[in-house]
TORTORVEX-733675 format. One record per residue (C-alpha): x, y, z; residue in one letter. Coordinates in pm, whole numbers, plus 50000, padded with zeros to 5 digits. Layout:
REM residues N
XYZA ...
END
This chain:
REM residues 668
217376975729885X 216006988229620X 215287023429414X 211747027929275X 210256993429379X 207207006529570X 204567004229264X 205516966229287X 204946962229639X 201666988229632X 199816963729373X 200936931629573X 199806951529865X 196396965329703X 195476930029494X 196206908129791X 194506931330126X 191046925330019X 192026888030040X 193806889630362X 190526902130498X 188376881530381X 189916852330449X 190246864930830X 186516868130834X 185896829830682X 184566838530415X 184316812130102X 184616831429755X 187616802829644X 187086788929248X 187736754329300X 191056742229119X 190076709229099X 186376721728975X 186766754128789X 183316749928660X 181836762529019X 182776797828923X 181176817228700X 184506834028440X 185816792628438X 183186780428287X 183626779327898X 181876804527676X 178136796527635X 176276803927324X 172776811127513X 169396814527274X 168616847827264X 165636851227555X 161506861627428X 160626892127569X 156736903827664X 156816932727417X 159656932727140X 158676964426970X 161386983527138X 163646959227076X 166316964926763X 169176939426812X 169396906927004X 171216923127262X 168166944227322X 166256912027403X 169006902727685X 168696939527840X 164516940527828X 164086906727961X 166146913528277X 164086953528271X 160806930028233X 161966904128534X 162656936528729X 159276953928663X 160866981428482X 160836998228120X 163407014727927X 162927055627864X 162537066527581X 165597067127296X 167717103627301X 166857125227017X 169217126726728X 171747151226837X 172057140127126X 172957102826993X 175267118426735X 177317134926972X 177247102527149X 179047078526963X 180857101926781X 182507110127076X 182557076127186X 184367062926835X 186457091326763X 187017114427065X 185737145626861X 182267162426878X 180017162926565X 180427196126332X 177127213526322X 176847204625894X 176997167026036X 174607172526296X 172167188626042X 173067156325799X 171637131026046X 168667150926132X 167757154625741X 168777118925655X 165347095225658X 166657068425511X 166517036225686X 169917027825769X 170807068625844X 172507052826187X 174317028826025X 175897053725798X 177047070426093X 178647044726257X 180157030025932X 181887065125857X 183097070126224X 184457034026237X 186067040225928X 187947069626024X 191847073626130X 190517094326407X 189317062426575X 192407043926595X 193777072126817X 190977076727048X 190367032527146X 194207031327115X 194087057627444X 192177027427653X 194137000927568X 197337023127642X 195787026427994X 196336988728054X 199086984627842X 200547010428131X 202277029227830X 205177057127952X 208087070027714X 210737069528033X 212437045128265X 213717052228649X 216777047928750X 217387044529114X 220967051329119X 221257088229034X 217067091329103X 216567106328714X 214557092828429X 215607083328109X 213387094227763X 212787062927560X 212357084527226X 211437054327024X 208437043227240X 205547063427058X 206107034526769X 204317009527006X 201567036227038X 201217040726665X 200797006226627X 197877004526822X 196637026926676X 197267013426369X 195936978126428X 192556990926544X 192617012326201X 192376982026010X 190986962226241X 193216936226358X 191646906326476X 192266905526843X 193706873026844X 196026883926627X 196136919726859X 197136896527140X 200046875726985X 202036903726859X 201926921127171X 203336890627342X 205286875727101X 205766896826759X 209556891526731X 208856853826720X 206156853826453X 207506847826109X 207526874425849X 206406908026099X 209746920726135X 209416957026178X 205426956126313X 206156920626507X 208726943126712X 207166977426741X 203856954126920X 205956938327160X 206476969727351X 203406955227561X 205506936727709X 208686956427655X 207436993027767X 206956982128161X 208826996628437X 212166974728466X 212966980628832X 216566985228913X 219006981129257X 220477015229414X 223236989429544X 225646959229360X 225006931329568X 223216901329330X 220896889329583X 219356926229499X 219906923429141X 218086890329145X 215326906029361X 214666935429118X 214786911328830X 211736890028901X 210386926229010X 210436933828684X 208986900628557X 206176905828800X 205376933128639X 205136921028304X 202486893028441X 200366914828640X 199756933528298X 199676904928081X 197126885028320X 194586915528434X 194946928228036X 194516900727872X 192606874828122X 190886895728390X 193006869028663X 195546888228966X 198096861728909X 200736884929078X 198636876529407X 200016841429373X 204086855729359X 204616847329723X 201926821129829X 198526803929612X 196066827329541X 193846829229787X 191086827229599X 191356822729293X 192616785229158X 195856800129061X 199196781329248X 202666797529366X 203586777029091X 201456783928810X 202936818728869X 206386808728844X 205756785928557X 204516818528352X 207306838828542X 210016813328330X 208986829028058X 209536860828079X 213136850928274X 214116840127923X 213376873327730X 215216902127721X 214876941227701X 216906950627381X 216806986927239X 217186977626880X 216826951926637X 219636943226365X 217916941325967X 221506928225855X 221546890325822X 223356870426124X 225896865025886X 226816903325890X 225926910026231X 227566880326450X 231266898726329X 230296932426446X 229406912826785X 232476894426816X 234576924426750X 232656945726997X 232906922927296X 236936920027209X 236936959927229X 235176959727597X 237156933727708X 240126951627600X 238496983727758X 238186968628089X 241946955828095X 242776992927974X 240627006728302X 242006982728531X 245666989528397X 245127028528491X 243577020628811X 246827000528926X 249157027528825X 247337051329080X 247237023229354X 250647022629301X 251186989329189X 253536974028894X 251996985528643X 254457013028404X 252597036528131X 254507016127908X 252376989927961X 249297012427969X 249997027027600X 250176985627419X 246876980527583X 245817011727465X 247587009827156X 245746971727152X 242466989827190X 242707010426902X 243976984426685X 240976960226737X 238826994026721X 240277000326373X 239996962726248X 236146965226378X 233346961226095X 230976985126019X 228216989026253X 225556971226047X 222176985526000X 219606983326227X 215836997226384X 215727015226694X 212727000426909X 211556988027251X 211036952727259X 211956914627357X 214266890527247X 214396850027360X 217236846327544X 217146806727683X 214936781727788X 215846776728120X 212966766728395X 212936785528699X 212696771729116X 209646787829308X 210536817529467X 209786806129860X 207356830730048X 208256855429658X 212166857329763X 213566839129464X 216906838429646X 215066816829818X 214866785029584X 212326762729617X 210996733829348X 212166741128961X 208766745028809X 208216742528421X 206936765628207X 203656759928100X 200276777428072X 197966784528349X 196316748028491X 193056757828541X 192676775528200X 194426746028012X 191986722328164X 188946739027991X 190746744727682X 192506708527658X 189296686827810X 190816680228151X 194096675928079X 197586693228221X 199136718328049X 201966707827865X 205226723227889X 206576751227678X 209586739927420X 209946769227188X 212866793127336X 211456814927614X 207756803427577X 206336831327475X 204686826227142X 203006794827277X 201986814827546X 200486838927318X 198946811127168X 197416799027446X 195416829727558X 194236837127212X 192516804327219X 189336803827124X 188566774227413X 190076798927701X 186836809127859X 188416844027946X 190426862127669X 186656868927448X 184696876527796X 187486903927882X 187626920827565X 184286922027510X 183576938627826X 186366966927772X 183986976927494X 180916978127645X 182356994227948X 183667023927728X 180397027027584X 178277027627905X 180767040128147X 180587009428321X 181296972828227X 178716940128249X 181256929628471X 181886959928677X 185496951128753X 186886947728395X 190756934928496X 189186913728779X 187186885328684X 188376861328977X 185956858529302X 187116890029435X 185746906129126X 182186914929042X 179626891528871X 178226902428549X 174866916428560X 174016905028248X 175906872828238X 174216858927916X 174526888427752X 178336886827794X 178456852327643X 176276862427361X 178756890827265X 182086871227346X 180206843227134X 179286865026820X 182976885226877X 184846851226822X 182476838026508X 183026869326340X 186896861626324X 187646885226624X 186626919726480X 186846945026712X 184756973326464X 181836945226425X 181456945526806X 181186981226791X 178896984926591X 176766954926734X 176636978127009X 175887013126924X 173527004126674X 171136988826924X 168597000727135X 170016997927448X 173087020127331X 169757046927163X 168387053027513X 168027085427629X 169397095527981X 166177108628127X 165217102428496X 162377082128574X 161487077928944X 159957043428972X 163177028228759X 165467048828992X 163847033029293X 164406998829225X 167647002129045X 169327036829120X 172387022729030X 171077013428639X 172676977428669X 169436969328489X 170286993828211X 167217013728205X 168527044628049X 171897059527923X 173717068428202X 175417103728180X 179337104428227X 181857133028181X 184117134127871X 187847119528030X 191077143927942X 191667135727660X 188147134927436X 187637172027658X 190627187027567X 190837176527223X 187247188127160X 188157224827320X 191007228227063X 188717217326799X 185887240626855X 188047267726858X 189677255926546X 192897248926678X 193697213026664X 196157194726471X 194407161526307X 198077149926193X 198307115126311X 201377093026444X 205177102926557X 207197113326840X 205157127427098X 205067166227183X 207467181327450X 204247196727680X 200517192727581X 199887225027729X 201297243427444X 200667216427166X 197887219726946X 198067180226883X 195627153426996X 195847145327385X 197167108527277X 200447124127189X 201127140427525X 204787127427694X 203427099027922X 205777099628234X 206067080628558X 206697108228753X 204627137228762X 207217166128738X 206077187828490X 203137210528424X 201517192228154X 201677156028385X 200247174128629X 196987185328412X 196727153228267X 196557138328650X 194167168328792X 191707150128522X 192417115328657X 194547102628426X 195887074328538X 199507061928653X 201617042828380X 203077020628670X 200337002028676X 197826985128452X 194487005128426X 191096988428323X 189277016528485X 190037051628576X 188617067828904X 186487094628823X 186717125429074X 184967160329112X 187217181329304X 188127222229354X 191027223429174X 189657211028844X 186867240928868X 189517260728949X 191587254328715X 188737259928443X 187997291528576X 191757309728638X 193677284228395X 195707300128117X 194847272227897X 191357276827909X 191647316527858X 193707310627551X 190947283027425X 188177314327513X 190127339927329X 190967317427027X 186787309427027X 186287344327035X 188617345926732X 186747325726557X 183347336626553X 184947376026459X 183677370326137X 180297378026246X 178727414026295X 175807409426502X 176197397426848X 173097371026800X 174547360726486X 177647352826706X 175907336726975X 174307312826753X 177667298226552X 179107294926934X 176297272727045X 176617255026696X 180337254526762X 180267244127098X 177067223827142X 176207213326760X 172867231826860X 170947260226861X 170457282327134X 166877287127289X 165397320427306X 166337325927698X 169857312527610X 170187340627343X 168937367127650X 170747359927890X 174027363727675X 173187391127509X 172327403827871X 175897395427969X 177597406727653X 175987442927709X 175797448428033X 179107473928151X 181877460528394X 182357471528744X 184837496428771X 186217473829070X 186427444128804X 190177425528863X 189277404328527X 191187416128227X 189237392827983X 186517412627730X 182727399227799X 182977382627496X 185807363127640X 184377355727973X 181317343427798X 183357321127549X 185007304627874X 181897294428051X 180437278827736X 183617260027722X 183567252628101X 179677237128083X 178417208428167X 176607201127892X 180147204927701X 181747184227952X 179227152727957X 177857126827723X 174487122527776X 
END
């Protein structure tokens, strides 16, 4: 029936299965519609007293107090805070993808003044650098790509204009966009007054998705790919935004979660009545409705000029005479056309009705079941509105109230969820554990007061995404060192508890982008079309060519190092540790050019210690220890085998396992 429709049917498959089986087995997990105060993520967003703890000297932010008192309930205690460096390289690679220069490392160190960490974390959140390395996660749900499929001649089309919804992430992290604000003009920029420009460039959210396409001409299938398409645009929308699987509820009511076939067709009505457009006119409709008028006269005319030239060859009455006055018609009306008026080239949405839409019976909507309208989701609106129904949307497609109804400050989910993308990108894992799942077949959080707190404190201080940052990494919890300790391990091996700092490798892009910049080849220039192949760019990782299908070299390195799929919305990446990765490390040319160029770089330098030194400096913003300095020098001295196959100097081979390290490819 269809081209490239299997993403669509692999998430129904994959968010639905685990329900399927559960429900087989009789097992209760449902959040009561009628009662959506019975599960946990319904309930509305408590403001809990921040608990005593038996010994607060460790202690250095409320959130600390939330973290020791579960440690205390558990019988265990927090190891002891990382040193400096080590905390340094931390968060600066956790706010700005880029490793700490050796003169900053030595800064820190020096600094005893009492708010030395908050310096830090003031200059790093004030940096452009940060922008582009959150932007990265949110891109990852967004399920950003720069190409569309087409199923009819199996080839992808290059959207050149879609890095401008990139840069504006980026962008509204820079200055901090409240993420209310963060959330409306993804959903519904065009419709906010006075954005023009930004209002559309934000909407490619929404506008960026795969729009799924029929291999045949029949309408039944071009009605079937259609809500495809839509389905896709509310699966990202609800696990982005909300942390709900409302595309489990596209062919039946969720099974578990309060969420009705026709809650999802309500929000499905609104995205029926908006439109993919590839520009946006700046001429007024005054200008503009002409231009239209005159172009839909010249296909028309086009069409009768086609069908005129097809009759000739069937044979039928048709005389080139006739053939050259259409013609001669065509260019006539071409002729008397206005002027193309001016206008911006982006990827976004336009409202185009307000027409409610039937249930789609069993998810076939040729299948027509009960017109639904479109309204917000019930069991959200009857937190947010006391118990009451959602009312129905009456502003075009629906959209901007939609917006407006997530970014409410009432909806016990849109805080929770944000909040938790943070501290999951700060501790590797979330408080809730499955950050775009926060329905029964999610986790619970471990620290579920904790959450509130935060999603409390995010919302009172008007939605600042940089304030919750720094909440974070400037408390103790964030401070601890990532030490072993048996007894802890024992009783919590998984560090649910958070006990220590759990170590977790660097993803793609923060590894990559700190090779090039120890070796002094990166290019800090920020924003614009993205590069052809990140291979052979010297740019950040963010402006690699995201495509849907893997057919190049540099999609294929970006995947080795689990990068993740732009069909689908991402809240979490899988994290492997397979061959090809080592091996790729050990024979790639890209990480024998990165060896060579470090080698480059430290040629300045006589003496081979002297060298050694600025490459652990370089590499590990720290010295080297005297049996370090041995062994390399060891190495560095000791004659090849005459049998050797490797062509690379020892200096070379000895740059390329620094860069290959674990202790270069971890956060600890």
């Amino acid at each position: 029936m269809t081209g490239k429709t299997v993403p669509t049917m692999t998430r129904l498959i994959l968010s639905c299965a685990a329900g399927f089986f559960l429900a087989a087995t009789s097992i209760t997990l449902v959040a009561d519609e009628q009662d959506p105060a019975g599960f946990w993520s319904f309930q509305p967003v408590a403001d809990p007293a921040v608990p005593p703890t038996a010994d607060s000297s460790w202690t250095r932010s409320p959130i600390d107090h939330f973290v020791l008192s579960r440690l205390e309930h558990q019988g265990l205690t927090p190891v002891a805070p990382a040193d400096r460096r080590t905390w340094l390289r931390r968060v600066t690679m956790d706010l700005i993808g880029l490793p700490p220069s050796a003169a900053a490392v030595h800064e820190f160190e020096s600094d005893d003044s009492p708010d030395a960490y908050e310096k830090v974390v003031d200059r790093l959140l004030a940096s452009p650098y940060y922008g582009e390395r959150w932007a990265r996660y949110w891109l990852d749900v967004a399920r950003y790509a720069e190409e569309q499929h087409h199923p009819q001649s199996n080839s992808y089309e290059t959207l050149p204009n879609a890095y401008k919804y990139r840069d504006w992430v980026v962008d509204a992290l820079n200055r901090d966009l409240p993420y209310d604000q963060f959330i409306i003009r993804q959903i519904a920029g065009d419709l906010v007054d006075g954005l023009g420009k930004e209002g559309w460039e934000a909407v490619g959210f929404l506008a960026l998705g795969p729009i799924y396409e029929t291999d045949g001409g029949e309408e039944d299938d071009k009605l079937r790919v259609r809500y495809d398409t839509i389905d896709d645009k509310m699966d990202a929308l609800s696990r982005g935004f909300l942390g709900l699987t409302t595309a489990c509820a596209r062919c039946h009511d969720h099974k578990f979660d309060p969420i009705s076939i026709e809650d999802y067709y309500s929000l499905a009505g609104v995205f029926y009545n908006s439109e993919y457009v590839t520009h946006r006119w700046l001429a007024s409709p005054e200008v503009v409705e002409p231009y239209e008028q005159a172009q839909e006269r010249i296909e028309e005319q086009e069409k009768l000029v086609a069908k005129a030239k097809q009759d000739k060859k069937a044979k039928q009455e048709v005389t080139a005479l006739d053939i050259k006055r259409l013609a001669t018609e065509l260019e006539r009306l071409k002729k008397a056309a206005p002027a193309k008026p001016a206008f911006y080239e982006v990827n976004t949405l336009v409202d185009a009705g307000n027409e409610d839409i039937p249930v789609a019976r069993r998810g076939n909507p040729v299948r027509k079941g009960k017109i639904v309208p479109r309204r917000f989701l019930r069991v959200l609106t009857r937190i947010t509105r006391a118990g009451d129904d959602p009312q129905p949307f009456t502003e075009g497609s629906g959209r901007l109230e939609l917006a407006h109804a997530i970014a409410n400050k009432k909806n016990p989910l849109t805080a929770r969820v944000m909040v938790n993308r943070l501290w999951q990108h700060h501790f590797g894992q979330g408080l809730v554990r499955t950050p775009s799942n926060f329905g029964a077949l999610g986790e619970p959080p471990t620290h579920p007061d904790l959450l509130d707190w935060l999603a409390t404190r995010f919302m009172e201080n008007g939605w600042s995404i940089k304030r919750l940052h720094r909440d974070i990494v400037l408390s103790a919890t964030y401070r601890l060192g990532s030490n072993f300790q048996a007894h802890n391990f024992a009783v919590d091996g998984d560090n649910q508890a958070l006990w220590r700092f759990s170590p977790r490798r660097l993803d793609v892009e923060a590894w990559r982008d700190a090779l090039l910049l120890v070796t002094g080849e990166l290019d800090l220039e920020i924003g614009g079309p993205s590069v052809e192949d990140i291979l052979t760019s010297f740019r950040r990782t963010l402006y690699a060519p995201i495509r849907r299908d893997s057919r190049f070299p540099s999609d294929r390195f970006l995947r080795l190092f689990d990068f993740p799929s732009p069909w689908l919305s991402r809240g979490q990446r899988t994290v492997t540790t397979i061959p090809p990765q080592q091996l790729f490390m050990l024979n790639g040319e890209f990480m024998i050019e990165r060896a060579r160029a470090l080698v480059r770089r430290l040629a300045d330098l006589d003496g081979d210690e002297d060298r050694i030194e600025r490459a652990f400096a370089l590499v590990f913003s720290r010295r080297p220890s005297r049996e370090e300095t041995a062994l390399a020098l060891e190495f560095l001295r000791s004659p090849a085998a005459e049998d050797d196959p490797v062509e690379l100097t020892r200096w070379e081979q000895y740059t390329q396992v620094l860069l290959s390290s674990n202790e270069f490819l971890y956060i600890r």
